[in-house]
C-alpha positions as CSV (number, residue, x, y, z in Angstrom):
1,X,-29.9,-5.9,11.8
2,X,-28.8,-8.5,8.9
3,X,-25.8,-10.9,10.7
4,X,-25.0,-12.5,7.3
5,X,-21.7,-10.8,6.7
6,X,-21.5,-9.5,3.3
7,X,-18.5,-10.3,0.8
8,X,-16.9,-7.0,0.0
9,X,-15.6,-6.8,-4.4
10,X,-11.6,-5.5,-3.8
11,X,-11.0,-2.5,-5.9
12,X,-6.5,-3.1,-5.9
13,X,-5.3,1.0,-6.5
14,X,-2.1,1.5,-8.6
15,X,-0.1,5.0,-7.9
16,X,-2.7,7.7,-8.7
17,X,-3.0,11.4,-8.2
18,X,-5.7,13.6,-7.5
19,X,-5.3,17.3,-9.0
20,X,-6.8,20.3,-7.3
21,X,-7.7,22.9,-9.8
22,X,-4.9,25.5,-9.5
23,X,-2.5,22.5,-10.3
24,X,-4.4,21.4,-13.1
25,X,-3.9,24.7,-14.8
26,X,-0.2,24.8,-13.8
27,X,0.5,21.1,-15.6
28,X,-2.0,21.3,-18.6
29,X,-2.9,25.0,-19.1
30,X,-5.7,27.9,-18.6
31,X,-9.5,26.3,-19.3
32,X,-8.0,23.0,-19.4
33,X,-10.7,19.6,-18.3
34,X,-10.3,16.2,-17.4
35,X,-10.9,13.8,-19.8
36,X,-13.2,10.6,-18.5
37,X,-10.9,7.5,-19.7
38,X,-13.2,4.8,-17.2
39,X,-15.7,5.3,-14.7
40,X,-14.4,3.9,-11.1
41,X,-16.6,1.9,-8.7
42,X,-17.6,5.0,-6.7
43,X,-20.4,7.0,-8.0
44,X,-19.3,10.5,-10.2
45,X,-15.1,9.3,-9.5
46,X,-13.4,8.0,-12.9
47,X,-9.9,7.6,-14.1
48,X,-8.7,10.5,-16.6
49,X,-7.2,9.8,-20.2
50,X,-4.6,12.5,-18.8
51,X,-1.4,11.1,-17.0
52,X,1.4,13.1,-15.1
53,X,5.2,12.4,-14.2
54,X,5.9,12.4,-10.5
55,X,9.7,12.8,-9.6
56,X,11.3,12.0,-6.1
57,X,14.5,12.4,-4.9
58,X,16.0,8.7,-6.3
59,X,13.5,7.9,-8.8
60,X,10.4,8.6,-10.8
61,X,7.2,7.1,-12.6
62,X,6.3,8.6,-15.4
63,X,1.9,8.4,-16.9
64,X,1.0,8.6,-13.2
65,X,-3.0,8.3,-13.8
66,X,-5.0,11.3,-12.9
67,X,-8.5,10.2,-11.0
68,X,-10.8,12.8,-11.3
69,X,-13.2,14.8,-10.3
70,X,-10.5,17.6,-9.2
71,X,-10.5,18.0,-5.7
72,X,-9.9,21.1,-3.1
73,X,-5.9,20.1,-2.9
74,X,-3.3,17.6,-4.9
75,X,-3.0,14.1,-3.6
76,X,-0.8,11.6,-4.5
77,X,-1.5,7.6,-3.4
78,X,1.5,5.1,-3.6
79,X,2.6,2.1,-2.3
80,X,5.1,1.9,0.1
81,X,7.3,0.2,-2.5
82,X,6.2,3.1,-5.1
83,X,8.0,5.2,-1.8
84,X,11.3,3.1,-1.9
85,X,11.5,4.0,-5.4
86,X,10.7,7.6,-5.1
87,X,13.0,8.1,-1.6
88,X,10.0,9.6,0.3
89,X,8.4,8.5,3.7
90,X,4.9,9.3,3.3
91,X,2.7,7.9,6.2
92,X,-0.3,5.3,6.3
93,X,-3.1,8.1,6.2
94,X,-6.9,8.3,5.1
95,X,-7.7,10.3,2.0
96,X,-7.4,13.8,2.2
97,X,-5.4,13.8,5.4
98,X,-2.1,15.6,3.6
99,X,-0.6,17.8,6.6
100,X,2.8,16.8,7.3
101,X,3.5,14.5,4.4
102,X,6.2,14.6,2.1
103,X,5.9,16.3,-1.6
104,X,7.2,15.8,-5.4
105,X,7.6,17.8,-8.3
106,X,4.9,16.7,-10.7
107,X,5.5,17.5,-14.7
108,X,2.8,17.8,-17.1
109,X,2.5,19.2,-20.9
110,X,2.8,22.4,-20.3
111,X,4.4,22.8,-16.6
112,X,5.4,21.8,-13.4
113,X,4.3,22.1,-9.7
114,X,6.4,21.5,-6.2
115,X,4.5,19.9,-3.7
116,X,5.4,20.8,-0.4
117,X,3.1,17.8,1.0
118,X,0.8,15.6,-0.4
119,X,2.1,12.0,-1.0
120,X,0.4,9.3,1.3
121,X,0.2,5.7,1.7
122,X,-3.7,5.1,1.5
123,X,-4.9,3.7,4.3
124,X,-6.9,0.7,3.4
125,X,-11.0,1.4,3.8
126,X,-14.2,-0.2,2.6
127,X,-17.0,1.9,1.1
128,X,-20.3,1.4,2.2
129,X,-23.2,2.6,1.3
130,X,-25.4,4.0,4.4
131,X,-27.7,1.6,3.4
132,X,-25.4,-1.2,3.7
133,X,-23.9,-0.1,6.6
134,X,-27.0,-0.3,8.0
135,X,-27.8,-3.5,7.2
136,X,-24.5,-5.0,8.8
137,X,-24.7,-2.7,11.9
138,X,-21.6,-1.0,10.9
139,X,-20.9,3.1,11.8
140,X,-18.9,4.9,10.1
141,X,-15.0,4.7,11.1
142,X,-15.2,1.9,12.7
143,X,-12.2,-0.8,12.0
144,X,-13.0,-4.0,10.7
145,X,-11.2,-7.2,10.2
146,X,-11.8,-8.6,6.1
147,X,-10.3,-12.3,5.3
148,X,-9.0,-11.8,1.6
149,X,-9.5,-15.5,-0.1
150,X,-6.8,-15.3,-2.7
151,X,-3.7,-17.6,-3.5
152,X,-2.2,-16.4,-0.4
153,X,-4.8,-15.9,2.2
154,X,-4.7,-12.9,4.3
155,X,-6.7,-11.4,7.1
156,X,-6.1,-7.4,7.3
157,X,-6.8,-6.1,10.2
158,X,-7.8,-2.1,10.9
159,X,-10.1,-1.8,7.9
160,X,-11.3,1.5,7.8
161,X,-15.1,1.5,7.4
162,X,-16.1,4.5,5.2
163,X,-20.1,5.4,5.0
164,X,-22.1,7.5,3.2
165,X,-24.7,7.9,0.8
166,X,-22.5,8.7,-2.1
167,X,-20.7,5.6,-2.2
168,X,-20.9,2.3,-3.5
169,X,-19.7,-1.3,-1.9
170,X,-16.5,-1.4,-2.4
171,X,-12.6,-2.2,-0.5
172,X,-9.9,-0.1,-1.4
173,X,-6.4,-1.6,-1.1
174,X,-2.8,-0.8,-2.8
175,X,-0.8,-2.9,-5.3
176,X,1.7,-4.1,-2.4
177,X,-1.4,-5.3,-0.3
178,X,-2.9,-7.1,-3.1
179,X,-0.2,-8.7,-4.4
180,X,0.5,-10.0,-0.6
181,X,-2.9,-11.2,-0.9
182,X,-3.0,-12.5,-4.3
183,X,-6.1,-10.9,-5.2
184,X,-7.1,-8.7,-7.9
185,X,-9.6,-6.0,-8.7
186,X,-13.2,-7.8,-8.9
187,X,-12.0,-10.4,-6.4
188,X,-14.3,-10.9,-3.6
189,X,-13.2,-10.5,0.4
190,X,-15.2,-11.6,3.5
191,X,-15.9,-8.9,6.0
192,X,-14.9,-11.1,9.6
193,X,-16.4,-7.5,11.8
């Protein structure tokens, strides 16, 4: 095992939403397909040309990107100041972990869905490779402490550590925590263990 710790590039997420299939027809029509705007750092995952409203119950953003490719259920990641805005609670959770979250109406070209959950908080995570992982002597779900070196230093705590052989190395934060941070996408962070 490699003790060199690796520095970790910081991909920062803005508000996004993940579409399963059924509501992709609902908010953009029968046969509709993603369209590939940019590839994101994890292998087969880009950002869609397509965008989406998402309304709460005080507020709403409107050209909420769609990340693609669609998934088994509808996700929605914000911030926890994204939340204040919206007037939801969602929790802290890892992707994908929806039960007992709060919903949103979500408006598209040519209709409208009602979530009854789906709005998180994402939980922040690295993703390593297995052969990285390896390397470093680090299992999957373990929790990690990273040092982020930007204007305003920051040690995070909890990192969840993600591995498989379909991603790439790369930590996945939210606006709020980068901008606590002062660090943007491409920035580099030091994984402490």
């Amino acid at each position: 095992m490699n003790t060199t710790m690796p520095m970790i590039p910081i991909g920062v997420s803005a508000r996004h939403i993940h579409l399963s299939q059924t509501d992709l027809v609902a908010l953009f029509g029968e046969g509709y397909e993603l369209s590939n705007f940019k590839d994101l750092s994890q292998p087969g995952q880009f950002a869609a040309q397509e965008t989406v409203a998402i309304i709460g119950p005080k507020g709403q953003f409107d050209k909420v990107r769609i990340l693609g490719p669609i998934r088994p259920q509808t996700q929605i990641e914000v911030s926890r100041t994204d939340a204040f805005t919206l007037g939801i609670h969602p929790p802290v959770r890892e992707s994908g972990k929806i039960e007992g979250t709060p919903g949103l109406r979500v408006i598209g070209p040519k209709g409208e869905v009602t979530l009854e959950q789906g709005v998180i908080v994402a939980a922040r995570h690295i993703h390593f490779h297995t052969s990285d992982a390896n390397q470093w002597g680090i299992q999957d779900k373990q929790l990690l402490r990273v040092h982020l070196r930007g204007e305003r230093p920051l040690v995070f705590e909890d990192v969840i550590a993600r591995v498989s052989d379909q991603f790439a190395l790369d930590m996945h934060i939210d606006t709020d925590e980068g901008n606590a941070a002062g660090v943007k996408t491409g920035d580099k962070a030091e994984l402490l263990l």
